[in-house]
PATORDREN-657782 format. One record per residue (C-alpha): residue number from 1; residue in one letter; x, y negated, z negated. Coordinates in steps of 0.02 Angstrom, whole numbers, plus 50000, padded with zeros to 5 digits. Example, Ala and Ser with C-alpha at 12.3 -4.5 7.8 and 13.67 -1.06 7.14 Angstrom:
BEGIN
NODE  resi  resn      x      y      z
NODE     1     a  50615  50225  49610
NODE     2     s  50684  50053  49643
This chain:
BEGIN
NODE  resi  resn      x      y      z
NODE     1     x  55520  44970  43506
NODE     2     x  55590  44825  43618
NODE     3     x  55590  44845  43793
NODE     4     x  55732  44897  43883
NODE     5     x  55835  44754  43990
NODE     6     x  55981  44777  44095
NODE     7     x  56040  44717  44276
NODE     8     x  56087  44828  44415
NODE     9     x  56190  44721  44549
NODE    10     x  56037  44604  44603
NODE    11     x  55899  44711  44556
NODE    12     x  55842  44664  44370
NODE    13     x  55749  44796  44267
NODE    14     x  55614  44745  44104
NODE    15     x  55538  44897  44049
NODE    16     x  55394  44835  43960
NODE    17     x  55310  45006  43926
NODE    18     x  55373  45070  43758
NODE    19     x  55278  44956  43651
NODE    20     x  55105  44948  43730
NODE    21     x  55018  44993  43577
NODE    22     x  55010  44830  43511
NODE    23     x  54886  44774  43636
NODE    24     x  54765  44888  43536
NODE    25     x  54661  44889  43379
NODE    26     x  54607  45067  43321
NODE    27     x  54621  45124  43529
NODE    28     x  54537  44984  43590
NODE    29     x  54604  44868  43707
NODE    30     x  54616  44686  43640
NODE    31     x  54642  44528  43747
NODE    32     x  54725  44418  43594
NODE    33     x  54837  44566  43557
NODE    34     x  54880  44576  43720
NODE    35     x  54926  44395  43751
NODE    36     x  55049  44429  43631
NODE    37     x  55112  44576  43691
NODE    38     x  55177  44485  43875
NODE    39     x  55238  44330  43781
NODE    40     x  55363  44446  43739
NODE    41     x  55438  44483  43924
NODE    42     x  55367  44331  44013
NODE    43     x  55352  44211  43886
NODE    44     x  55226  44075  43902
NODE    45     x  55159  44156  44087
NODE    46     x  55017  44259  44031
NODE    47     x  54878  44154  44138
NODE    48     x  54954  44225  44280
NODE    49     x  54886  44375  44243
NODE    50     x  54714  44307  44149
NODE    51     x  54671  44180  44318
NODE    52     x  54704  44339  44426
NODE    53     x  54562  44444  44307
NODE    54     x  54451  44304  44311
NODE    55     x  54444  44286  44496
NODE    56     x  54410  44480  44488
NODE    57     x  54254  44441  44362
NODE    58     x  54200  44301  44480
NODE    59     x  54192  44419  44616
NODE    60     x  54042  44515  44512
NODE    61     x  54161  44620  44420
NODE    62     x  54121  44611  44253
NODE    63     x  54284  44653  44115
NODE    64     x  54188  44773  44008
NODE    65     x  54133  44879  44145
NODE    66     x  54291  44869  44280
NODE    67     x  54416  44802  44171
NODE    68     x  54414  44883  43983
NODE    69     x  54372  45064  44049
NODE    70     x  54549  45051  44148
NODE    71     x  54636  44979  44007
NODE    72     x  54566  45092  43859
NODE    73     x  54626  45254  43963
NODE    74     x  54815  45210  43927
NODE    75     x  54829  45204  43743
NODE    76     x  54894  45403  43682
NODE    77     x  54883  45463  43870
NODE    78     x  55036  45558  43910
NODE    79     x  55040  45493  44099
NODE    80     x  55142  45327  44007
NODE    81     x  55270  45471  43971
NODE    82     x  55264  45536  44153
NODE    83     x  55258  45363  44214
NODE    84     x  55417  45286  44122
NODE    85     x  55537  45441  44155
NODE    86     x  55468  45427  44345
NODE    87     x  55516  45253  44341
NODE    88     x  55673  45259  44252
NODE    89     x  55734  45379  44369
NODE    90     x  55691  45289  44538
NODE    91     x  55767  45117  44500
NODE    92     x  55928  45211  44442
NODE    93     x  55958  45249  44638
NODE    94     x  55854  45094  44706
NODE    95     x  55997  44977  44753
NODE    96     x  56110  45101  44830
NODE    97     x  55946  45160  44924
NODE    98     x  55901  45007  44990
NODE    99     x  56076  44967  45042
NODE   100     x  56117  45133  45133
NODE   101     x  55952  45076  45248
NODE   102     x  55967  44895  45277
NODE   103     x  56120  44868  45227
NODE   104     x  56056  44719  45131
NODE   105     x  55963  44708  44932
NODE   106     x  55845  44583  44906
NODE   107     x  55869  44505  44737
NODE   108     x  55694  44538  44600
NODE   109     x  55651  44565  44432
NODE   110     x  55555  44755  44426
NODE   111     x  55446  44712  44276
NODE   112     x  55348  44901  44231
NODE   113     x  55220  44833  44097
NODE   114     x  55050  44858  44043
NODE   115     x  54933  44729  44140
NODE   116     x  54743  44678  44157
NODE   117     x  54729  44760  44305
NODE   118     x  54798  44632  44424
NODE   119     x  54843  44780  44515
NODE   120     x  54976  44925  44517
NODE   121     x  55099  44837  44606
NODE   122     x  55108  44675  44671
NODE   123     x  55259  44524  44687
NODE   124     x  55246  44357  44606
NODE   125     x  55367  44188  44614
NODE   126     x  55397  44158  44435
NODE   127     x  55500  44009  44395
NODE   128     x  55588  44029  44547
NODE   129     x  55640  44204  44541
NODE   130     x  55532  44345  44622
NODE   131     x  55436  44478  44502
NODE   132     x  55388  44645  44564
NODE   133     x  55242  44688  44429
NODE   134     x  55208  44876  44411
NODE   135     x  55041  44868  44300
NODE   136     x  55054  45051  44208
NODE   137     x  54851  45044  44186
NODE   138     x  54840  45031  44346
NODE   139     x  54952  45168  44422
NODE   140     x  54894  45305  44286
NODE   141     x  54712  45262  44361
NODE   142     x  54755  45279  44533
NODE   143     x  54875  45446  44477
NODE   144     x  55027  45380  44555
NODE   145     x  55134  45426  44404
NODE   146     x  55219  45566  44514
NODE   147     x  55398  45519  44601
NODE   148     x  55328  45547  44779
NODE   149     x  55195  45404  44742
NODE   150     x  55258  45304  44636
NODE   151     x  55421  45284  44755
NODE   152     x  55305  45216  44889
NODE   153     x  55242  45089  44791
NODE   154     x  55395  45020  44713
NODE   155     x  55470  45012  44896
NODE   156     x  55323  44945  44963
NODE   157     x  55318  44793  44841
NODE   158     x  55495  44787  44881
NODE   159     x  55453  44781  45073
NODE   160     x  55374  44615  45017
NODE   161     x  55523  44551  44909
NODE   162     x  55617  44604  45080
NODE   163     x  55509  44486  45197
NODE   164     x  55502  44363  45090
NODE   165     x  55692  44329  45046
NODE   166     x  55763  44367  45232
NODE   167     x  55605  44314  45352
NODE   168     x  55443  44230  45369
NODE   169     x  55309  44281  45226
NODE   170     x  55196  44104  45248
NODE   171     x  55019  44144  45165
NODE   172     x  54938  43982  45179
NODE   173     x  54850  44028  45365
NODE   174     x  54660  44031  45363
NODE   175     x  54507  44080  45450
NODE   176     x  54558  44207  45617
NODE   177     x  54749  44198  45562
NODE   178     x  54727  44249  45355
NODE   179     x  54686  44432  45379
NODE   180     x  54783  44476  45527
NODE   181     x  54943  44407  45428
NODE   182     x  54885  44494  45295
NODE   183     x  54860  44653  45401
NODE   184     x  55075  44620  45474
NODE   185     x  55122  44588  45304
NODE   186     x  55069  44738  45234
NODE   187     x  55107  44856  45392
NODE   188     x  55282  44772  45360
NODE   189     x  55285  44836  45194
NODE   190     x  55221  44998  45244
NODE   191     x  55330  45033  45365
NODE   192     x  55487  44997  45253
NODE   193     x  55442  45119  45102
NODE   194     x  55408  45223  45280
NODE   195     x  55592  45177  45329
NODE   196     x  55662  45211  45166
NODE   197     x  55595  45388  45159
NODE   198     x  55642  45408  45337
NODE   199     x  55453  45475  45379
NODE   200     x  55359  45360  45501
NODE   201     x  55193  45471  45464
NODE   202     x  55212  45444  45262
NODE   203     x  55088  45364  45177
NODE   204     x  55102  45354  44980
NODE   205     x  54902  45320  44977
NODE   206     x  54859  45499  45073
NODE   207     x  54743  45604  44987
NODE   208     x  54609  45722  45039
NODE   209     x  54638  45700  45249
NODE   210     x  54648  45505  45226
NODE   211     x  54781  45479  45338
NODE   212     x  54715  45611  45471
NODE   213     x  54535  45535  45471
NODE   214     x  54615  45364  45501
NODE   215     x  54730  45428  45642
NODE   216     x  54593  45524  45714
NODE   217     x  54480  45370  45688
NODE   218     x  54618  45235  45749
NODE   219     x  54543  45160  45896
NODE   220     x  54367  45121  45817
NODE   221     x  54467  45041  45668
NODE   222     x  54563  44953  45782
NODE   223     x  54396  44876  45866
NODE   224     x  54321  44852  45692
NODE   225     x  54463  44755  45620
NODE   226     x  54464  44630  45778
NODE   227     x  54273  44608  45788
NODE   228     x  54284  44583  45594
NODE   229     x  54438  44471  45600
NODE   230     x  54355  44303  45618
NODE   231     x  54211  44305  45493
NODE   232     x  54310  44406  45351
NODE   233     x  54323  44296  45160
NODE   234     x  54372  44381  44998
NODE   235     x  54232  44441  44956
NODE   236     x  54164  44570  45147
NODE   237     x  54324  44613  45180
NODE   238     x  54336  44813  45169
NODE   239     x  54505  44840  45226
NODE   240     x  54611  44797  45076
NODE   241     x  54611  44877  44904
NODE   242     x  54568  45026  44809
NODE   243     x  54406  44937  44775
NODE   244     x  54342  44915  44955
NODE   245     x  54277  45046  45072
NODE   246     x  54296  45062  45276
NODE   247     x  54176  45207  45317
NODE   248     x  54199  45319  45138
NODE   249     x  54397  45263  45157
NODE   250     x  54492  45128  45031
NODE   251     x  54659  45036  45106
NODE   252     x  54640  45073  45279
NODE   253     x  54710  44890  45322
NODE   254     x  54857  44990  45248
NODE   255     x  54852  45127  45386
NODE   256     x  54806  44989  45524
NODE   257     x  54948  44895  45471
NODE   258     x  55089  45031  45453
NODE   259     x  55024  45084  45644
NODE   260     x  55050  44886  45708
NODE   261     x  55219  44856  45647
NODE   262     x  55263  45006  45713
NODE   263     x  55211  44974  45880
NODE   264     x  55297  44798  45861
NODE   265     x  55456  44907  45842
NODE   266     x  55456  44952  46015
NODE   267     x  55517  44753  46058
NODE   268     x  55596  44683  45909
NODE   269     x  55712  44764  45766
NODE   270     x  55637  44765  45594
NODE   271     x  55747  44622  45530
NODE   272     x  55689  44514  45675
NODE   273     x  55486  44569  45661
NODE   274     x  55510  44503  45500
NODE   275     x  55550  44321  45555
NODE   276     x  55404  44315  45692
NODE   277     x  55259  44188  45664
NODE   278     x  55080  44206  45686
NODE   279     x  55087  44160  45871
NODE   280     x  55171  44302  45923
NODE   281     x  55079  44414  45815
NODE   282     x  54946  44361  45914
NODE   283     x  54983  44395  46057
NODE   284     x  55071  44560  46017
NODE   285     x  54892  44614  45924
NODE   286     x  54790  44584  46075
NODE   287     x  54899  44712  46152
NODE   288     x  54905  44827  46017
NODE   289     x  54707  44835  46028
NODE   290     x  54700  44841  46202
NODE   291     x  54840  44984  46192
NODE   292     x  54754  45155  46171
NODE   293     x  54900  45237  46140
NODE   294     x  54943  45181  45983
């Protein structure tokens, strides 16, 4: 069956899911069959997705032991079921949502589709029009398939979109400045899935005391972060992604981030944070860390 296309005010919907199958021979996952598969819904962009895997494999991750595992647990598992009816029923609502908060809707293309595990969600400039990818192998291994979690990542990724279309998202800083804008970035986007849900303590990645062991824990990850900050690459940096590990804990940047912006909330609105540059952030993280009260 085709996906399913239609436009909601400025939010545009491709719901790649219902024909997944053909990426697979007899269950397997197959990379040709897959090619073919995105051509359908973004035709002609499919090294997007391989470059991203292969910097993954680069990175010692090999495909048939990180990758095909991931990929081979979607074909006949229900959670696609779970997973599409979840999603179809958030983005019904989204634009009102958003609009009741900030009284503003970026515009993006939600594409939910079945990915190489670039990751569940993330946002991508495609031919000049932002993409919010949901990768369905990813979110069914991370068991986000569930309204509570998979709401926080679809307005997290849109905290992104947000930034990007109405303030200052420049990526290009390195060295010192490339994690700690990574680290505002995504507290940004934390803090406006936060915002939506009207719950400054909700976090969509909390399971098994994460969020209590990182509150409890806040001032040593504080001091970790900033001794860390300046001699962080790609490839030590623990602080990011389901895949990295601060003390036993995965996305604590996450958690580190949520806590900064909202301590930047206390001088600037959210629509003005969002226009800051690096300078200021900065400055305001030198007092954040010295600042043992938040």
């Amino acid at each position: 069956m085709a996906g399913l296309f239609y436009n909601k005010d400025v939010i545009r919907i491709i719901d790649a899911s219902r024909d997944i199958e053909v990426a697979y021979i007899n269950g397997c996952f197959n990379l040709a069959k897959w090619q073919c598969y995105i051509n359908r819904y973004l035709p002609g962009r499919q090294d997007i997705f391989i470059d991203d895997m292969h910097d993954m494999i680069n990175k010692d991750y090999s495909f048939e032991e990180y990758f095909l595992p991931v990929l081979n647990q979607v074909y006949n598992n229900q959670k696609v079921a779970e997973l599409v009816n979840t999603f179809d029923k958030l983005v019904k609502n989204l634009n009102g949502t958003v609009k009741y908060k900030f009284k503003r809707m970026p515009e993006v293309t939600i594409v939910l589709y079945l990915g190489l595990c670039n990751g569940a969600g993330w946002v991508r400039e495609i031919d000049g029009q932002l993409y919010m990818l949901l990768g369905i192998e990813k979110i069914i291994e991370l068991d986000w398939c569930d309204e509570d979690h998979l709401a926080g990542l679809i307005y997290h990724e849109l905290g992104h979109v947000y930034q990007m279309q109405f303030g200052n998202f420049d990526n290009n800083y390195e060295k010192k400045n490339k994690y700690l804008w990574q680290l505002f970035i995504e507290g940004i986007a934390m803090v406006f899935e936060q915002l939506l849900i009207n719950d400054l303590d909700y976090y969509h990645q909390d399971r098994d005391g994460w969020s209590m062991w990182l509150k409890q824990n806040l001032h040593v990850l504080k001091r970790d972060f900033n001794n860390d900050i300046n001699k962080m690459n790609d490839s030590n940096q623990r602080y990011f992604g389901d895949w990295v590990s601060y003390q036993g804990r995965a996305d604590s940047g996450y958690y580190l981030g949520a806590v900064f912006v909202q301590f930047l909330l206390k001088y600037k609105s959210f629509d003005e944070l969002i226009k800051m540059d690096i300078d200021y952030i900065r400055v305001m993280w030198e007092s954040f860390v010295e600042n043992d009260n938040k």
